[in-house]
C-alpha positions as CSV (number, residue, x, y, z in Angstrom):
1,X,-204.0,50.1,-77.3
2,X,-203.5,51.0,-81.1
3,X,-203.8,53.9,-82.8
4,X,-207.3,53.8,-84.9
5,X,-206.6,56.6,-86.9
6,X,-202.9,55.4,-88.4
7,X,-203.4,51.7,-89.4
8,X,-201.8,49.7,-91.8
9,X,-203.5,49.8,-95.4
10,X,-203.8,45.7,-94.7
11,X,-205.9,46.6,-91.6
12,X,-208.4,48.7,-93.2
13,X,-208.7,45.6,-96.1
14,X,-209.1,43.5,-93.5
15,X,-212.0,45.5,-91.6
16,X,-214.0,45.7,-94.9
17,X,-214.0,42.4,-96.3
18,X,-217.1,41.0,-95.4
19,X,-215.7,38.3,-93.0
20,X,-212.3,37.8,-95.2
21,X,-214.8,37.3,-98.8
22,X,-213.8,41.2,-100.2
23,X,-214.2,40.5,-103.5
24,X,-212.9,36.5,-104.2
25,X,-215.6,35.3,-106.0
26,X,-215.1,38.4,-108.3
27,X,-211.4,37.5,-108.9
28,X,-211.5,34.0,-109.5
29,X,-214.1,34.3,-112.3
30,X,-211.8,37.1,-114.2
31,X,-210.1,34.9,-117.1
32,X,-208.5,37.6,-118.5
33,X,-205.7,37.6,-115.9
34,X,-204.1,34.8,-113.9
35,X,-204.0,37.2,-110.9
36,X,-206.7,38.1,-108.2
37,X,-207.7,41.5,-107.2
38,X,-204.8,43.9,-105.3
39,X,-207.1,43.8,-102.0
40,X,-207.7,39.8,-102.6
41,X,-204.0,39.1,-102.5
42,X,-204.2,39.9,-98.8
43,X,-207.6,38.6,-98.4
44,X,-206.6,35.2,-99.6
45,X,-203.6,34.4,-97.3
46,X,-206.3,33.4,-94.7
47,X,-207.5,30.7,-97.0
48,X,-204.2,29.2,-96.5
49,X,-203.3,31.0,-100.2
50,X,-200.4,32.7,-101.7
51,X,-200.6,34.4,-104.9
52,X,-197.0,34.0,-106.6
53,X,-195.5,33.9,-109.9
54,X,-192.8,32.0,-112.0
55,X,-189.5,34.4,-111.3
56,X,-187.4,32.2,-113.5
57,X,-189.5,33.5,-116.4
58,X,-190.5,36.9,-115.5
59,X,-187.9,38.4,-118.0
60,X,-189.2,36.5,-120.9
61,X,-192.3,36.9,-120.0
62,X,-192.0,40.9,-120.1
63,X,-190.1,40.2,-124.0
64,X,-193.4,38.9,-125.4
65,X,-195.7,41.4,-123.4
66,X,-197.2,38.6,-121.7
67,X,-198.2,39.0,-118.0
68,X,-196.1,37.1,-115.4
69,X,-196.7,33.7,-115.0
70,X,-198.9,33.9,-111.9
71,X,-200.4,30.6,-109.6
72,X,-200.8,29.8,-106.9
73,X,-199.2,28.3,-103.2
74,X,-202.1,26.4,-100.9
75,X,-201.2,25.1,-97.4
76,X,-203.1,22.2,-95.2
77,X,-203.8,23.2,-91.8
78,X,-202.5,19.8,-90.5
79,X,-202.5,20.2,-86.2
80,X,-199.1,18.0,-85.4
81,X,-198.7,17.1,-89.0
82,X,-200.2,14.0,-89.6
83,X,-202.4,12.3,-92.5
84,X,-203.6,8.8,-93.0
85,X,-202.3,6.9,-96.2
86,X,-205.6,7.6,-97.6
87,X,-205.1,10.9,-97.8
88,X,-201.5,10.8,-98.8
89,X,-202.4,9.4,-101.8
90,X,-205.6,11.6,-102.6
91,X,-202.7,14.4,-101.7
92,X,-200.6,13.2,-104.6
93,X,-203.5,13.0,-106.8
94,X,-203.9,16.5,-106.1
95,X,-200.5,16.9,-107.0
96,X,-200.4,15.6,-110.2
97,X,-203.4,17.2,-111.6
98,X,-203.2,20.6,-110.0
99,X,-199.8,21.9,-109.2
100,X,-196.2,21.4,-110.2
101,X,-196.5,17.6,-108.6
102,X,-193.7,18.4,-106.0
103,X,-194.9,17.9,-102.5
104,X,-193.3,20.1,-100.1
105,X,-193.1,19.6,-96.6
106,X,-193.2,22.9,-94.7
107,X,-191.1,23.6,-91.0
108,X,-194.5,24.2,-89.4
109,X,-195.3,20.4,-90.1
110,X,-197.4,20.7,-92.6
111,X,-197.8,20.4,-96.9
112,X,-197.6,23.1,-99.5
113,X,-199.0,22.9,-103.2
114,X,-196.8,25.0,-105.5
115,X,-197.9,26.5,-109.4
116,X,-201.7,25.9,-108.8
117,X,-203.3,28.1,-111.7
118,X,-206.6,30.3,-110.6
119,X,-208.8,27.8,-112.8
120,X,-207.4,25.2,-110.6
121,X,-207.9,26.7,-106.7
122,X,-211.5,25.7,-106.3
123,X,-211.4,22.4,-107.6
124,X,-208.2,22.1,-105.4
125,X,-210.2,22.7,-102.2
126,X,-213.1,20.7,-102.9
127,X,-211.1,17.8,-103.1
128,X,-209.1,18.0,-100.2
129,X,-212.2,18.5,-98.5
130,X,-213.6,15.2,-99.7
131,X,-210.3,13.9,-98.1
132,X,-211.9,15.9,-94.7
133,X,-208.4,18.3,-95.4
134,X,-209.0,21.9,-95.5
135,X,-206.3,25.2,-96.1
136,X,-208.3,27.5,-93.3
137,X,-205.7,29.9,-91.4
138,X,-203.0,28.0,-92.7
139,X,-201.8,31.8,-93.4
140,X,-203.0,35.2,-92.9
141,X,-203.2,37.4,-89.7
142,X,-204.4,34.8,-87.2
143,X,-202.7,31.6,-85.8
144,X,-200.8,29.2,-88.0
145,X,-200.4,26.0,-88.1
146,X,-200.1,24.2,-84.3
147,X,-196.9,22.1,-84.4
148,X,-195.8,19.2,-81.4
149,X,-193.3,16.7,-81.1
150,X,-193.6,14.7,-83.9
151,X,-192.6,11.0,-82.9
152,X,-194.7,9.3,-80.8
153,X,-191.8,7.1,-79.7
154,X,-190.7,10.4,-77.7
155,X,-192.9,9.7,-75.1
156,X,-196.2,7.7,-74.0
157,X,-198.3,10.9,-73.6
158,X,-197.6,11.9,-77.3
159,X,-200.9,11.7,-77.9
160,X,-202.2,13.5,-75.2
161,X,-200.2,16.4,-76.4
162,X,-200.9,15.9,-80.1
163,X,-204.3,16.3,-79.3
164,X,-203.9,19.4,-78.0
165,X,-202.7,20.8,-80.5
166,X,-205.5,20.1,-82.3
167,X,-207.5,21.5,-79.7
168,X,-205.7,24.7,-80.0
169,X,-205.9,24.6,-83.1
170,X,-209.4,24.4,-83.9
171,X,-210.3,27.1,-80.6
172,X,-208.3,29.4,-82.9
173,X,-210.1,29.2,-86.3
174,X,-211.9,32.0,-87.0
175,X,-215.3,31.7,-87.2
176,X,-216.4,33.2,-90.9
177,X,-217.8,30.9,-93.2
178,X,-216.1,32.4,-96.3
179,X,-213.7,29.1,-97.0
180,X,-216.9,27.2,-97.4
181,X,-219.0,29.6,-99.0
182,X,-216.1,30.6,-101.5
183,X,-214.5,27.4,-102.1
184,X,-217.0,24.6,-101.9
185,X,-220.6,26.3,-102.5
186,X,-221.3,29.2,-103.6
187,X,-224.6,29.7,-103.0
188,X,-224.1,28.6,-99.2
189,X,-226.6,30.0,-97.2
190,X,-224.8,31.5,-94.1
191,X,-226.0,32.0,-90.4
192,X,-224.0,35.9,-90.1
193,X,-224.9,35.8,-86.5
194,X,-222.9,32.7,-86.3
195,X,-220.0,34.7,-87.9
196,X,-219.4,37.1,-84.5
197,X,-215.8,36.0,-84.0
198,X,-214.9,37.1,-80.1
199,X,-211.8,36.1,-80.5
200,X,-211.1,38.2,-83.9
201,X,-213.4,40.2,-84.0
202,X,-213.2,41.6,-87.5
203,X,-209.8,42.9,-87.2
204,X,-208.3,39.5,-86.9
205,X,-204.4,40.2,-85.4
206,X,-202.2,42.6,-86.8
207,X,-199.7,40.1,-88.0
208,X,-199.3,35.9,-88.2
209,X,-199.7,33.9,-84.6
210,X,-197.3,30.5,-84.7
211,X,-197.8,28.4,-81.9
212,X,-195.5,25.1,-80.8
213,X,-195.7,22.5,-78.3
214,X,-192.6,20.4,-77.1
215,X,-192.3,16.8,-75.2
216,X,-188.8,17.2,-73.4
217,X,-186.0,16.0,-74.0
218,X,-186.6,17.0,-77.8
219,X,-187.2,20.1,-79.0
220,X,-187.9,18.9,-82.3
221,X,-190.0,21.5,-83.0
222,X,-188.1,24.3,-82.1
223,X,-190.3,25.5,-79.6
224,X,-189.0,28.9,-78.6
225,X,-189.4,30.3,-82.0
226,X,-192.8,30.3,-81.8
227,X,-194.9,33.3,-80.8
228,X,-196.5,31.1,-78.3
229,X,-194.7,28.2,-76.7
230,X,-195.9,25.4,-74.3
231,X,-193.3,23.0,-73.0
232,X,-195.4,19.4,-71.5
233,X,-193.9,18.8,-67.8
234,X,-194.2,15.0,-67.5
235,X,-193.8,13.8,-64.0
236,X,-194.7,10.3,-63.1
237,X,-195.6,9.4,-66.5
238,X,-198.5,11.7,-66.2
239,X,-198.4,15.3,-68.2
240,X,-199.0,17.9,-65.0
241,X,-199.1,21.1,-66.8
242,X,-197.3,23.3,-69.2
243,X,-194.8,25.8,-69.5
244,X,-196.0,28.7,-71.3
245,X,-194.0,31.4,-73.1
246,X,-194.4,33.8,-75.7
247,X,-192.7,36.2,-78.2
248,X,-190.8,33.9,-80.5
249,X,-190.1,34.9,-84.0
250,X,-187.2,35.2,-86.5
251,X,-188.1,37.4,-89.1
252,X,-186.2,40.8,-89.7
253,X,-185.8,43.4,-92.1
254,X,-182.7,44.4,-94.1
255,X,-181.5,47.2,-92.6
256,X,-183.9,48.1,-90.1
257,X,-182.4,47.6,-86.4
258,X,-185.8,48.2,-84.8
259,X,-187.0,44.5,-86.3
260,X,-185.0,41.2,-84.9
261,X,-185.1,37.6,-84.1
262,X,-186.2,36.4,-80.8
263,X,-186.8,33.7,-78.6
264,X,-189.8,32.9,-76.5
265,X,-189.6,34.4,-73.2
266,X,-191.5,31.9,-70.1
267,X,-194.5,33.3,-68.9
268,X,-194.7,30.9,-66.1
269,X,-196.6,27.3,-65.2
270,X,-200.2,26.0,-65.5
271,X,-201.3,23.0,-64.0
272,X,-204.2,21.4,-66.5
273,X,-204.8,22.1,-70.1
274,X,-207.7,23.9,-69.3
275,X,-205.7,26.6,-68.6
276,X,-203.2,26.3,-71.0
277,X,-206.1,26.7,-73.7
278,X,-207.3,29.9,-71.1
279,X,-203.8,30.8,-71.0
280,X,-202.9,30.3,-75.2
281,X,-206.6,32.5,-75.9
282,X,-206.2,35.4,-73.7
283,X,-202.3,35.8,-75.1
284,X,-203.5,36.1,-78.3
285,X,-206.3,38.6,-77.1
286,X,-203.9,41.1,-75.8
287,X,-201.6,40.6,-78.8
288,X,-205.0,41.6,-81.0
289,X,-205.7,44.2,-78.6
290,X,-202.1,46.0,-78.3
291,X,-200.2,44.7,-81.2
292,X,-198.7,47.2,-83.5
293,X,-201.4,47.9,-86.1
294,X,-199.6,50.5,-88.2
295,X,-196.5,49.1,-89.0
296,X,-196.8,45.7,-90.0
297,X,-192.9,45.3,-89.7
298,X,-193.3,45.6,-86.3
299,X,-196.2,43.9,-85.7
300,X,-195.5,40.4,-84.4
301,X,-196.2,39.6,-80.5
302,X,-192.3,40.0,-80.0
303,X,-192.5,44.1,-80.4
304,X,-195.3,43.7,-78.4
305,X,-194.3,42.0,-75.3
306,X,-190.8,44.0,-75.5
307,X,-192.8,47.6,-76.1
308,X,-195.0,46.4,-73.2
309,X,-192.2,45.0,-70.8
310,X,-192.6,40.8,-70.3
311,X,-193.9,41.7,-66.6
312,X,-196.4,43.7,-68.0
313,X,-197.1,41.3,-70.6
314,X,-197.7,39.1,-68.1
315,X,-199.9,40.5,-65.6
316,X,-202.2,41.7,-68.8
317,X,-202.6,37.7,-69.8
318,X,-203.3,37.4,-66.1
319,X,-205.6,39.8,-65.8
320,X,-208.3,38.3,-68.5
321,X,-207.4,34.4,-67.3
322,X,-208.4,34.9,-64.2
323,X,-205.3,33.0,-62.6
324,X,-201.8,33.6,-61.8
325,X,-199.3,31.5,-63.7
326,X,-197.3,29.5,-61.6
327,X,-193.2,29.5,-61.7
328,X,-192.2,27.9,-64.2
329,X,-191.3,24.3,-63.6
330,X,-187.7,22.9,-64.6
331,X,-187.5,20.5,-67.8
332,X,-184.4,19.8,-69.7
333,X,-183.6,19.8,-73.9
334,X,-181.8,17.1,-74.8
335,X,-181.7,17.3,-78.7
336,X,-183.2,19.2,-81.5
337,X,-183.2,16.4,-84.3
338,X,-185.3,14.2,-86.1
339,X,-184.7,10.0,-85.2
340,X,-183.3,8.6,-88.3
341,X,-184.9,5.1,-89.1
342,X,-186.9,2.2,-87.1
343,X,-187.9,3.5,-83.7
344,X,-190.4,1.7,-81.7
345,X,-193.0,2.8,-79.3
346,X,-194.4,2.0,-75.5
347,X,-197.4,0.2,-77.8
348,X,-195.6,-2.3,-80.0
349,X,-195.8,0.0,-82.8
350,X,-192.9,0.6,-85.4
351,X,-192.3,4.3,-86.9
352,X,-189.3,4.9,-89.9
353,X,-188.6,8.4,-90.3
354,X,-187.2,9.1,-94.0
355,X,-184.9,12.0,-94.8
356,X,-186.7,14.0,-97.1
357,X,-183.9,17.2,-98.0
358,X,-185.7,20.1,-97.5
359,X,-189.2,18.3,-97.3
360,X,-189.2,18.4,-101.3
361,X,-191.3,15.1,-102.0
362,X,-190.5,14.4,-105.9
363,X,-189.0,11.3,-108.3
364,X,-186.3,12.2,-109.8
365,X,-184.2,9.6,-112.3
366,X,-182.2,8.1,-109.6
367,X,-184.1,8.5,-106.7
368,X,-188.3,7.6,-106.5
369,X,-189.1,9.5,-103.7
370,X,-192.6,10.2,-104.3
371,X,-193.4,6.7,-106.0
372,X,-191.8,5.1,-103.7
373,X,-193.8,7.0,-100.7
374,X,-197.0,6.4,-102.7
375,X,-196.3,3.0,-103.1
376,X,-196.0,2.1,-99.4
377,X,-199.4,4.6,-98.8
378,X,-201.2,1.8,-101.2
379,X,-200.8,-0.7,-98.4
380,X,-202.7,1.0,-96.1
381,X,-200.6,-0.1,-93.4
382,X,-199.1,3.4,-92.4
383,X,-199.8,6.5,-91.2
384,X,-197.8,9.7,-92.3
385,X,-196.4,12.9,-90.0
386,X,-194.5,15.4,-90.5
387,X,-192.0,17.0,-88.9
388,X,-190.6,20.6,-88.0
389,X,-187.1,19.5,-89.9
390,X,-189.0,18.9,-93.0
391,X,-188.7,15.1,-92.5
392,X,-191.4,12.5,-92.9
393,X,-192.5,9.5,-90.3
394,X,-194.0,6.4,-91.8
395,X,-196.0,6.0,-88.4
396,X,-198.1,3.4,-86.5
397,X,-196.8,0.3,-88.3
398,X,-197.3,-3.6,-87.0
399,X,-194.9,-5.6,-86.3
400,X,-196.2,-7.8,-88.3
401,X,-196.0,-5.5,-91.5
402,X,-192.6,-3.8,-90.5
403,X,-190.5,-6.5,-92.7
404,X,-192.7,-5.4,-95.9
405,X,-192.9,-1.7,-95.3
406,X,-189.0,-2.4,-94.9
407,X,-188.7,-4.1,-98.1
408,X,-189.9,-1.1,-99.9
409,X,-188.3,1.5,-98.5
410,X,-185.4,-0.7,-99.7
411,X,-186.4,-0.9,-103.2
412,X,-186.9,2.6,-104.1
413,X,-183.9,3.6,-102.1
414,X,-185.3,5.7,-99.1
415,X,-183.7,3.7,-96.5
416,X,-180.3,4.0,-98.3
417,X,-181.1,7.7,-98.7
418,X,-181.6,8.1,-95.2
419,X,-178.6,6.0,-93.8
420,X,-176.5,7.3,-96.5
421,X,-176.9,11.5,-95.9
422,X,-174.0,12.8,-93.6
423,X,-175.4,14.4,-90.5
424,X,-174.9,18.2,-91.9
425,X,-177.3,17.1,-94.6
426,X,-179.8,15.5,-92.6
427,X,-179.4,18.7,-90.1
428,X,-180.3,21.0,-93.0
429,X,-183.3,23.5,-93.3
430,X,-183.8,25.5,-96.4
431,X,-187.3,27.7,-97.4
432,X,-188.9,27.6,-100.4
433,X,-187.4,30.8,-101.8
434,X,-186.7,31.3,-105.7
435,X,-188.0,30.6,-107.8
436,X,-191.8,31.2,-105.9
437,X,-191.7,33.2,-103.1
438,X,-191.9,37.1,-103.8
439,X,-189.6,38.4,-100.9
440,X,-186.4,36.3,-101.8
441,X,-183.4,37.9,-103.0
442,X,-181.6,34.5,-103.1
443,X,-181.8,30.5,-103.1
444,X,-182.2,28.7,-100.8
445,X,-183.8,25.1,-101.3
446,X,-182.6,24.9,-105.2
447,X,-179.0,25.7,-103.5
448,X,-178.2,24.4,-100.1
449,X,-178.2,20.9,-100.9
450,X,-175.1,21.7,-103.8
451,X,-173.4,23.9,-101.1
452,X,-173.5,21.1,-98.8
453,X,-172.2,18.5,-101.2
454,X,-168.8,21.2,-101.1
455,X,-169.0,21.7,-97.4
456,X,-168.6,17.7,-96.4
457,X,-165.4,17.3,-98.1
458,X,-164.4,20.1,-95.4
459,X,-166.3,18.6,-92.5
460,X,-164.0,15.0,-93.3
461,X,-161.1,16.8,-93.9
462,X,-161.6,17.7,-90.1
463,X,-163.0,14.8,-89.2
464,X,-166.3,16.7,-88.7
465,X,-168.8,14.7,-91.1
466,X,-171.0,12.8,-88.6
467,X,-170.6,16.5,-86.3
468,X,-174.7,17.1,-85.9
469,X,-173.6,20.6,-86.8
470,X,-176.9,22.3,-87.5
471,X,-176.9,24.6,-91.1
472,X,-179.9,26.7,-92.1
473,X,-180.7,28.6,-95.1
474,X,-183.2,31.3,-95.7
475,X,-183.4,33.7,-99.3
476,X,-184.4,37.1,-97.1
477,X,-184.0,37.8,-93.4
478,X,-188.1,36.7,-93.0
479,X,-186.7,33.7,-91.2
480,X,-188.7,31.3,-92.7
481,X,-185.9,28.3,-93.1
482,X,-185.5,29.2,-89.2
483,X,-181.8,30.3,-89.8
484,X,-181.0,32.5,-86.9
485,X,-181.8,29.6,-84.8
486,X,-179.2,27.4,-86.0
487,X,-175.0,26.8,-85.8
488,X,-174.5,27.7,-89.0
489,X,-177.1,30.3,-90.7
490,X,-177.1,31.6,-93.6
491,X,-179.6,34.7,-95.2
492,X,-179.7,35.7,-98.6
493,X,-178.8,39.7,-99.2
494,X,-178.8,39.2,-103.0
495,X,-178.5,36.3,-105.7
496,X,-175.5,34.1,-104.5
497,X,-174.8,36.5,-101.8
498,X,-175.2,35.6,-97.8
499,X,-174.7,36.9,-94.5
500,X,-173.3,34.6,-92.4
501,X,-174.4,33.3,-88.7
502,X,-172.9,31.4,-86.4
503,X,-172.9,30.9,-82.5
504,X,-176.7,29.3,-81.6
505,X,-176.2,26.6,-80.0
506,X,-177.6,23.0,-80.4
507,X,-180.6,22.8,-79.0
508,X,-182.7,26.1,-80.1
509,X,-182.2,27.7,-76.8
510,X,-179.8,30.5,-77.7
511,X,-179.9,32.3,-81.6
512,X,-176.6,32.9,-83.5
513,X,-174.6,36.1,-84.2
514,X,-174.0,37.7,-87.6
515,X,-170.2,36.8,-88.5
516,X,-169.6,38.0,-92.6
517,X,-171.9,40.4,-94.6
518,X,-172.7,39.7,-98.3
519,X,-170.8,36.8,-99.0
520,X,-170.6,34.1,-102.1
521,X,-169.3,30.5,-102.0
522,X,-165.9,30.8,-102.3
523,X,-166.0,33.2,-99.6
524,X,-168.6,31.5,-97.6
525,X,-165.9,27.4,-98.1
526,X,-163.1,29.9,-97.3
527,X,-164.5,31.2,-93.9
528,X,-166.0,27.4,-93.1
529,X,-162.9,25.6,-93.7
530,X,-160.6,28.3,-91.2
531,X,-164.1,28.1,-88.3
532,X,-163.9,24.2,-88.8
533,X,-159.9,24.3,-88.6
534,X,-159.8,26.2,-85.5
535,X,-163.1,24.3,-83.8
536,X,-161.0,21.1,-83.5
537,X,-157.9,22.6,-82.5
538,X,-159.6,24.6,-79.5
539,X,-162.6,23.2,-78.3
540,X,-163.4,22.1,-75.2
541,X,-164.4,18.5,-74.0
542,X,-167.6,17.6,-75.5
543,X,-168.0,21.8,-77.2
544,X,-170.6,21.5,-80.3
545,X,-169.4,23.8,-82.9
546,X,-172.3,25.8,-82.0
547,X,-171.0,26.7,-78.4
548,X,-167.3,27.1,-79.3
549,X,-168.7,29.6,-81.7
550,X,-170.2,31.5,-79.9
551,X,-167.2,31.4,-77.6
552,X,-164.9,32.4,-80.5
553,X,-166.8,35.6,-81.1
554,X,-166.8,36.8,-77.8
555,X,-162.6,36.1,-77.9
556,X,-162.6,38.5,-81.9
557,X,-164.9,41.5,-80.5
């Protein structure tokens, strides 16, 4: 168990905050500064909040003695990522009048609002909840967003699997009131006895909880990055249980070998989703209950299971289910990618999924994105998801709407957008980084889609271009843009300097290896062009760059 006399100073704010209110209502009526409270900062993450600032114009801000340019980051809690066309368009009415106007699709299948000012948070919120959207957990020490298989053309029990995500989801909210009494009315009267959170108690965990759920053969979602990971056994075409592991996570520290990436290790087999809810609870439980709660670096339920032993792990989980887990059963990945295009499913339905680089929904001269997105959402004849690649499915359409929906995908050039991206681009994942996020220390989604654009001219040069080589790019080692899960990774060090990974293979199941420290472009095309060069001189029958790779590095040690 933890040591209650060394925590973290986040756990003691967390502790005394009145059920995650600490002082909020205090903050946001301060208009003297465009910042909350030190103690709120933390506080608000759990709302699904960030508190950033403009780092393009922190400099000139400083000249004319002006504070920074503080506002605001607010993220949906979307279970499986999906919203009707109703509320894709009240989303980009939202956009328009309280943020930057970008829409920003996340990797844990789900929408961010950048540059929201304080005077514009509340009114924010009360208007996605007249949409019935809310921001609870979205961040914050307790679970994330749930993420599944995005495309219900995957399989006929998508739904069945979507819904348990949403299931998960909502056994994992915690159960204060402050979102509603903070954010829609004030003078809410609240029930305190209702509060008692078993599950959190009022520690909540002692760092973020990201759970994923995957339909084989596509692990779309890159399932085994997730601190909790259920994999749906289909047999028969009837779901018969799930796979359950746990301990995924990517983010690291700079210079500090005690933090790493991992993968998901299998706990074992249950047979009904009664117990994989059981199961899902009592792993958080023990990860509340033995988690590192004094160094918040190490603090995720990877340094947990690995300071505990997996066995251990194990029998703990056990212990509080009830039940043994089962062996785990065999299922297969075939692919990690999004399906490009018209797909149809076991009901008739059509789904088109658009390329949308880096999930950054926006018009820009030559390209409509947004307007032409909003456009199709005015027929009310689709349904939007997202997926874990930052990509967007114009879902459940009829086939006897397909040929309009087509139409205008065609006249504000998504569907030439799409068929159009080589496959590097369209395997591309970048985080927000610069100019928002306070941990970068370099670009990522402002840069990788330029860096690309020089990398293809390599990638033909080889012969390589429609290579479903994966590439992703993150501004700090906090993993967020998933890059030590990928072929080619790359994590910012400083401004236009990189490490460079290669070696994971194709389908999420093994991570990649540092190759070059500190790099810039020149550097970075240099190294590329000579991997590339020897890749299709050497590899072997049917090799993805990703396994030769990792074979190469074992050949240079």
């Amino acid at each position: 168990m933890n040591n209650k006399d060394n925590l973290s100073p986040v756990e003691r704010i967390k502790t005394g905050s009145n059920g995650l209110r600490g002082t909020l209502k205090e903050s946001l009526s301060d208009d003297f500064t465009g910042a909350i409270r030190e103690d709120d900062q933390t506080l608000i993450k759990f709302h699904g909040m960030y508190q950033q600032d403009d780092r393009d114009r922190r400099e000139e801000r400083v000249a004319k003695k002006l504070e920074w340019l503080y506002s605001y980051m607010i993220r949906l809690r979307l279970p499986g990522g999906f919203l009707t066309s109703e509320q894709w368009i009240g989303l980009n009415e939202v956009a328009k009048e309280h943020s930057t106007g970008t829409i920003k699709i996340t990797t844990r299948q789900t929408i961010q609002l950048h540059g929201i000012l304080k005077s514009h948070l509340r009114p924010t919120i009360q208007e996605f909840n007249l949409q019935h959207l809310d921001s609870i957990a979205a961040c914050g020490d307790v679970n994330r967003n749930v993420t599944c298989t995005s495309n219900p053309s995957e399989s006929p029990l998508h739904q069945e699997v979507y819904e348990l995500a949403g299931k998960i989801s909502e056994m994992c909210l915690p159960k204060t009131k402050a979102y509603y009494d903070i954010w829609i009315d004030d003078e809410l009267l609240i029930d305190r006895k209702a509060e008692e959170d078993p599950l959190y108690q009022d520690r909540y965990l002692p760092r973020k909880l990201k759970i994923g759920i995957a339909i084989p053969p596509n692990n779309d979602v890159d399932v085994f990055i997730n601190d909790i990971a259920l994999i749906a056994i289909i047999e028969n075409n009837k779901v018969i249980g799930y796979n359950i592991a746990a301990g995924g996570g990517l983010g690291a520290t700079h210079g500090n070998e005690a933090t790493y990436p991992r993968l998901a290790s299998l706990l074992g087999f249950v047979d009904t989703e009664e117990k994989a809810l059981k199961a899902v609870y009592e792993i958080i439980t023990v990860q509340r209950d033995f988690g590192n709660r004094s160094d918040r670096k190490l603090s995720r339920l990877k340094y947990t299971i690995d300071k505990l032993g997996i066995d251990s792990y194990r029998k703990e989980v056990e212990k509080r289910t009830g039940f043994a887990f089962e062996a785990a059963k065999e299922f297969k990945f075939e692919q990690r990618k999004d399906r490009y295009g018209w797909v149809q499913n076991h009901e008739g339905k059509w789904f088109y999924t658009v390329f949308v680089e880096h999930g950054r929904v926006l018009d820009i001269e030559e390209y409509p994105l947004k307007s032409g997105l909003l456009k199709i959402a005015e027929t009310g004849k689709v349904n939007f998801r997202f997926t874990c690649n930052q990509n967007l499915l114009l879902a459940d359409i009829q086939e006897e709407d397909k040929e309009h929906i087509e139409s205008l995908l065609k006249a504000f050039g998504i569907s030439d957008a799409t068929d159009n991206a080589s496959a590097l681009r369209k395997n591309s994942v970048a985080c927000v980084a610069l100019n928002t996020c306070s941990l970068a220390l370099a670009e990522a989604q402002r840069y990788l889609p330029s860096l690309v654009t020089k990398i293809e001219p390599v990638l033909e040069k080889y012969g390589l271009l429609q290579d479903d080589i994966t590439i992703r790019m993150t501004g700090c080692p906090n993993g967020c843009g998933r890059s030590p899960n990928a072929e080619i990774g790359f994590v910012g060090t400083a401004y236009g300097k990189y490490n460079l990974h290669i070696g994971g293979d194709r389908l999420g199941l093994r991570l990649n290896t540092k190759f070059k420290e500190n790099i810039g472009e020149s550097e970075i095309l240099a190294t590329l062009d000579e991997l590339f060069g020897i890749y299709v001189k050497e590899k072997e029958t049917e090799e993805t760059f990703g396994d030769f790779s990792y074979r190469y590095l074992q050949t240079i040690k």
